[in-house]
C-alpha positions in Angstrom: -92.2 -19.2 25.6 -94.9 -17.4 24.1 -93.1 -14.2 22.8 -94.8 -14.9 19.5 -97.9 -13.5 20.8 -98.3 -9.7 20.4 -98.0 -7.6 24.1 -101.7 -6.2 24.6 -102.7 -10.3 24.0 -100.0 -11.6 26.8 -101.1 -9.2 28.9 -104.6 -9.8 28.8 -103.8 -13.5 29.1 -101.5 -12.8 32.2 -104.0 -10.7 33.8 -106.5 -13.5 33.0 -105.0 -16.1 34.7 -104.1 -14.3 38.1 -107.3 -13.7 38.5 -108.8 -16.9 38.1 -105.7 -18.1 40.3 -107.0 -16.1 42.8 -111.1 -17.0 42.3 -109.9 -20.7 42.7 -107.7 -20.1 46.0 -109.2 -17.5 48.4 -112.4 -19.3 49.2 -109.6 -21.5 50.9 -108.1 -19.0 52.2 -111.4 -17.5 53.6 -112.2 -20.8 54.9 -109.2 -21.4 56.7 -109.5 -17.7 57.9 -113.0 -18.1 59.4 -112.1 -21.7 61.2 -108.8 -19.5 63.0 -112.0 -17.0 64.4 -114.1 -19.8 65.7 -111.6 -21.7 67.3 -109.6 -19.9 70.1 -106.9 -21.8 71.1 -103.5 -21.0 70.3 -101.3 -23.7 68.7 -104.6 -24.0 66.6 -104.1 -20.0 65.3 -100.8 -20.5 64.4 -101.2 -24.2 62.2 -104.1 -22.1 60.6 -102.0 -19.2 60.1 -99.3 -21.7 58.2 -101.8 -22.9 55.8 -103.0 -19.8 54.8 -99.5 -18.4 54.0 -98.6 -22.0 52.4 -102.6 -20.9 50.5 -100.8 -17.5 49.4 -97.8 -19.1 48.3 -99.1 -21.2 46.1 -100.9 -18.1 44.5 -97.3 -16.4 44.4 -95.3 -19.7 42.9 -98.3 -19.6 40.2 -97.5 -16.2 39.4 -93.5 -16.7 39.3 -94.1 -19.5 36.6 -96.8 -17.8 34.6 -94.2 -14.9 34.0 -91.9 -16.9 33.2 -93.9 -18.8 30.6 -95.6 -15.5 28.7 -92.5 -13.2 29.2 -88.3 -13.5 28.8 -87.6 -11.2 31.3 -83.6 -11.1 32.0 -83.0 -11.1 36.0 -79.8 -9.4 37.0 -80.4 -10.6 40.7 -77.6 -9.9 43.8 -77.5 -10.6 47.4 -80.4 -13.0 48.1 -78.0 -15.8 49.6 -77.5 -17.1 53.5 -81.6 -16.1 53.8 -83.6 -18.2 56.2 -87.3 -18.7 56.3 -86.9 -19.5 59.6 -86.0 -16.1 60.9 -88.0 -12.4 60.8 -87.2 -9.8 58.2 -87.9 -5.7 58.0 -87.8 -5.3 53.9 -88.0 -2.4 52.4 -87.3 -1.1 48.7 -87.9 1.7 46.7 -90.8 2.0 44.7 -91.1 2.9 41.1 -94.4 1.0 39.6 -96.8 -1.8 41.2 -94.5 -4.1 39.3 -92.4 -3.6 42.2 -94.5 -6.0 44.0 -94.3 -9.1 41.6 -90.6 -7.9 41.6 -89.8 -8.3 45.0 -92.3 -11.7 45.5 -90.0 -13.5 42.7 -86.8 -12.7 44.1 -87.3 -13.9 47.7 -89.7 -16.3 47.3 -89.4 -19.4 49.4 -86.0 -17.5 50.5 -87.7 -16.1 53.2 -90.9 -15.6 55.2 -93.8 -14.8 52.9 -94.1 -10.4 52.5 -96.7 -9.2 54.4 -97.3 -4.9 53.2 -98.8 -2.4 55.5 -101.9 -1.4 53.6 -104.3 1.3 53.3 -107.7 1.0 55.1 -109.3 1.2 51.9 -107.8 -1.2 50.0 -109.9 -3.6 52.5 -113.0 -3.0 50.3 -110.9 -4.0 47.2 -113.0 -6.9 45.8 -112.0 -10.7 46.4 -108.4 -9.6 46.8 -109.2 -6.8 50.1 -110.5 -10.1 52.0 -108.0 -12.2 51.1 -105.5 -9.5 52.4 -107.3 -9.6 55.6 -107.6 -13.3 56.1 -103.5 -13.4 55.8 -103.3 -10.6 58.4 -102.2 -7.9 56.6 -102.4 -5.1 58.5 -104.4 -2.2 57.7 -103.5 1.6 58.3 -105.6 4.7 57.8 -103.6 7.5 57.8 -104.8 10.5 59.2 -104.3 14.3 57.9 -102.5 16.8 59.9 -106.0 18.6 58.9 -108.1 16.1 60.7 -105.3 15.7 63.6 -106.0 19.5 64.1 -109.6 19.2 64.3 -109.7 15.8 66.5 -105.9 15.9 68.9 -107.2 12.4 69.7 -106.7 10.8 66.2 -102.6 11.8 66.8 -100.5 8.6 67.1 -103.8 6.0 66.4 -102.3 4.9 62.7 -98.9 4.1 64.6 -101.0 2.2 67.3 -102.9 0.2 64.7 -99.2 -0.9 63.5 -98.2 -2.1 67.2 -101.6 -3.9 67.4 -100.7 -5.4 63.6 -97.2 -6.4 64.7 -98.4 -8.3 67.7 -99.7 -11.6 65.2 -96.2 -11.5 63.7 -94.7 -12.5 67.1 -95.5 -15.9 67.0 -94.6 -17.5 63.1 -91.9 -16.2 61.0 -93.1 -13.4 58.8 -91.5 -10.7 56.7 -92.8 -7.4 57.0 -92.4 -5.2 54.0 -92.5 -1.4 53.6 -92.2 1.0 50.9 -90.2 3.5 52.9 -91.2 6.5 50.0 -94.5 5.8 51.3 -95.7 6.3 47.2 -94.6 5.7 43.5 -92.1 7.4 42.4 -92.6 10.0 39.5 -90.9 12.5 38.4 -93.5 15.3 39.3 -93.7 14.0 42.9 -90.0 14.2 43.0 -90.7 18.0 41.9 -93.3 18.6 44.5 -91.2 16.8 47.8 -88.0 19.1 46.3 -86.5 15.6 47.5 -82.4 15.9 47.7 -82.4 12.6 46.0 -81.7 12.0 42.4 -83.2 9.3 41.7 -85.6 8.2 44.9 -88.4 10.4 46.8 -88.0 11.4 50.6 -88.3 8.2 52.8 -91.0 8.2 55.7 -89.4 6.5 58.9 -92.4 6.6 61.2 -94.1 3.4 60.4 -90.8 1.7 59.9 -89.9 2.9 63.2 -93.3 1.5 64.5 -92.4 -1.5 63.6 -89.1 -2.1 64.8 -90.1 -0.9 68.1 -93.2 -3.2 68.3 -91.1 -6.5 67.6 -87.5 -6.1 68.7 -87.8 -9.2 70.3 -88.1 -11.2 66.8 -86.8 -8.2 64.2 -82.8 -8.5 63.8 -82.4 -8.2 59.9 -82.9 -5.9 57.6 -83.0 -6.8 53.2 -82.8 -3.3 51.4 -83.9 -4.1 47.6 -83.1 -1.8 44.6 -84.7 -1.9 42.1 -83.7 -0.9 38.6 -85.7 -1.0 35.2 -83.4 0.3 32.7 -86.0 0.9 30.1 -88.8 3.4 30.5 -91.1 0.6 30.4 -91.8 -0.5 33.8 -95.7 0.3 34.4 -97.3 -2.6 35.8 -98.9 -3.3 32.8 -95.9 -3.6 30.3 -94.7 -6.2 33.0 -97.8 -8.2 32.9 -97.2 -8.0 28.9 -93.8 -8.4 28.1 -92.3 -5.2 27.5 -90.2 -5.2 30.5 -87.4 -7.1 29.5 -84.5 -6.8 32.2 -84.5 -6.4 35.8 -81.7 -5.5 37.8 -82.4 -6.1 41.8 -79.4 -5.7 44.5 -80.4 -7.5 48.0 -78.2 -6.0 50.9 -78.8 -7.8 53.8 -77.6 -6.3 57.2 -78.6 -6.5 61.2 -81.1 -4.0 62.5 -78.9 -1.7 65.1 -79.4 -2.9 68.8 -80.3 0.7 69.4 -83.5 0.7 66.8 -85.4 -1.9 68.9 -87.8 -2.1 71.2 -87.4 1.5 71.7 -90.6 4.3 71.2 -90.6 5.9 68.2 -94.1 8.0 69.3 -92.5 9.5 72.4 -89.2 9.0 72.1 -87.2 11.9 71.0 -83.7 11.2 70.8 -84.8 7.5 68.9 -87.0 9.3 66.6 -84.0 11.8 65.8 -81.4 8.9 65.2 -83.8 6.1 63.8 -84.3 9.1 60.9 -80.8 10.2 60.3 -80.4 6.2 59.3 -82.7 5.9 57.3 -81.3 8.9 55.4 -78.1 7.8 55.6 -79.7 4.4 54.3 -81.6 6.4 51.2 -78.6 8.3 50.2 -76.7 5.3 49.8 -79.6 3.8 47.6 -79.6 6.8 45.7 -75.8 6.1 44.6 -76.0 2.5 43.7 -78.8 3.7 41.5 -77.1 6.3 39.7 -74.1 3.8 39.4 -77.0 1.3 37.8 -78.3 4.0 35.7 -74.7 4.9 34.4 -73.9 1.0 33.7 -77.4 0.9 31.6 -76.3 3.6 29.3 -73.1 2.8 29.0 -74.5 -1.0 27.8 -77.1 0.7 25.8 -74.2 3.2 24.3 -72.3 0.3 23.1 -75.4 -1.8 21.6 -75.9 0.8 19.7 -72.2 0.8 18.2 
């Protein structure tokens, strides 16, 4: 709708008006978040813990439409039928750009349980947004080096027990918990570094994944694996915000978490820490193919706009 306006001005605009979307709403948020603290009681938590997520998702819907209205982006969307927001959800996707995240928040939105990211520790300090991350329970993970493991043996296993301790307030509404299995952005000089043996993806991290499955088994039974594909080079988070992305591809493959994945102890647990892993790769490599195939299709389309 307003395409007419040159890309540095939409995205300045864009950026604008999230953040005075999010000025206006988390003083709510915090609100709501300070009366859950005060006020004990159980059945109370939980009504304040719907709010607050219905608080987010009005911050999220605003977001959708404002996208929608400053950019023409072309959605090539799959898979995102027969989903509940009545039930729990592991997501995971790989992980390109921080568009990524406005990505994944328009295709399942209202489709499921709001996303809920395993953050770093730091991020808590970010300003405005690091609170309201905290007052919709977003867990927070510092990660420690095998450096400072080495120096202190006791810090081994505490970022997988903060995870356990995280999971434990998604027991009681229904919550999706995402996780960028690559752990990072992909670039092409990380993919370099990790030697990683996929083409187009870097080397997926299972421990925190594995965390969490173990943690809620009783309540995590499905599984959505997004792909996402940009087939232009422009996918920064800033030429989404103004308008030079303009296509999307996104496959949704939903599919039931293996009995033998939950409730089980990733930490101590060998032979479940052996198998859990070989899934996941199994589960990469097969990412790593319907991307190529996506990549082949977007030449081929952009082979024959150019005859």
């Amino acid at each position: 709708m307003l395409n007419f306006l040159p890309h540095w001005l939409r995205g300045c605009l864009t950026m604008l008006l999230i953040i005075c979307s999010t000025l206006v709403l988390v003083p709510f948020l915090l609100l709501v978040a300070v009366l859950k603290l005060l006020i004990p009681i159980a059945p109370w938590r939980r009504w304040c813990t719907v709010v607050s997520i219905e608080i987010a998702n009005l911050w999220v819907g605003f977001n959708n439409v404002l996208l929608d209205v400053v950019n023409d982006i072309h959605w090539d969307i799959e898979g995102v039928e027969d989903l509940s927001l009545q039930d729990w959800y592991f997501v995971t996707c790989n992980h390109q750009s921080w568009a990524d995240i406005l990505v994944a928040q328009k295709v399942l939105f209202r489709k499921i349980p709001m996303l809920k990211f395993f953050l770093k520790q730091q991020l808590i300090w970010v300003p405005v947004i690091g609170l309201a991350w905290w007052a919709l329970d977003f867990p927070f993970m510092k990660r420690y080096s095998a450096a400072e493991i080495a120096k202190n043996p006791a810090l081994k296993g505490k970022d997988l027990e903060t995870t356990r301790k995280a999971c434990e307030k998604f027991k009681y509404t229904p919550v999706t918990v995402f996780n960028f299995l690559e752990g990072t952005r992909y670039t092409p000089a990380k993919h370099q570094h990790q030697q990683s043996p996929y083409q187009y993806l870097l080397k997926p991290k299972a421990g925190g994944a594995g965390f969490v499955l173990g943690a809620m088994g009783e309540q995590l039974h499905t599984m959505l694996n997004l792909t996402i594909y940009y087939p232009s080079d422009d996918r920064s988070f800033w030429h989404f915000l103004s308008g030079r992305v303009k296509h999307v591809v996104v496959r949704v493959e939903k599919q039931t978490i293996a009995q033998r994945f939950l409730s089980r102890d990733y930490l101590n647990d060998e032979q479940f820490r052996s198998e859990f892993q070989q899934w996941v790769s199994e589960l990469w490599l097969e990412k790593d193919g319907l991307l190529a195939e996506l990549h082949q299709n977007g030449r081929q389309e952009n082979t024959g706009a150019a005859v």
